[in-house]
C-alpha angles and dihedrals in degrees: 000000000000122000124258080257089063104042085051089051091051094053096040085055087050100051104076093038086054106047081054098045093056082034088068090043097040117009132256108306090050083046090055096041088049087052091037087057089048104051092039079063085085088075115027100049136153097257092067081099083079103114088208120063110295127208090263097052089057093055095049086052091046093052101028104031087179105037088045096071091048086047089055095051098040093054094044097089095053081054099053083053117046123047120245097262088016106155085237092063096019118042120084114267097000097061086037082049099046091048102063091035081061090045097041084051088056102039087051089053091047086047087054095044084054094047094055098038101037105008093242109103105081083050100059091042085058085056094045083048095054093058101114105247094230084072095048084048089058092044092053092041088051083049086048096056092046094055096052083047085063093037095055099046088048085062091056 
């Protein structure tokens, strides 16, 4: 199984073939959200099912102090549920899957909470809503290819 290290390097070595991969397909805002997911996959891995501090977690503490300890809660619960290499956090698409349906669960209750407390939330749902899907499609794709990045060198 290959370290946290690895799995980084590997996605830091997919990201560019990647954005130009989707680029050629979709243009170059598909091509930079396909890089942007994939890059994004440094911090939200599959082995964020790990219930002690991962790798990710600690560079999201080392480049966001405050936001890291908020990153580490708000992923313990995923961790408690789901088993390190489980297919639901492991296994290609679905993890990838599992993961932003987790995310997209707790943004919408943020964006509530914003909405009762401020009035914005509802606002700044309305902005997330008007991304073209082709280019959440690319993000999540970018994600995708990260996460079987992680997946492969697991197997090895």
């Amino acid at each position: 199984m290959a370290s946290g290290r690895t799995h980084g390097t590997v996605t830091l070595a997919l990201t560019i073939p990647t954005g130009f991969a989707i680029y050629s397909i979709g243009g170059a805002e598909a091509g930079l959200a396909a890089a942007t997911g994939c890059l994004v996959g440094l911090f939200i891995d599959p082995d964020l099912d790990i219930s002690n501090r991962t790798r990710s977690e600690a560079r999201v503490l080392r480049m966001f102090p405050a936001l890291g300890w908020l990153w580490m809660v708000l992923w313990w619960p995923y961790a408690k549920a789901i088993p390190h290499r489980h297919p639901l956090s492991h296994w290609p698409i679905i993890g990838t899957a599992g993961r932003l349906l987790y995310l997209s669960v707790i943004l919408f209750l943020a964006l509530m909470g914003l909405e009762v407390a401020f009035g914005i939330g509802a606002q700044i749902l309305e902005a997330l809503l008007t991304v073209p899907y082709e280019i959440w499609a690319s993000f999540a794709f970018g994600l995708a290819v990260s996460d079987v990045g992680h997946w492969l060198f697991d197997q090895f």
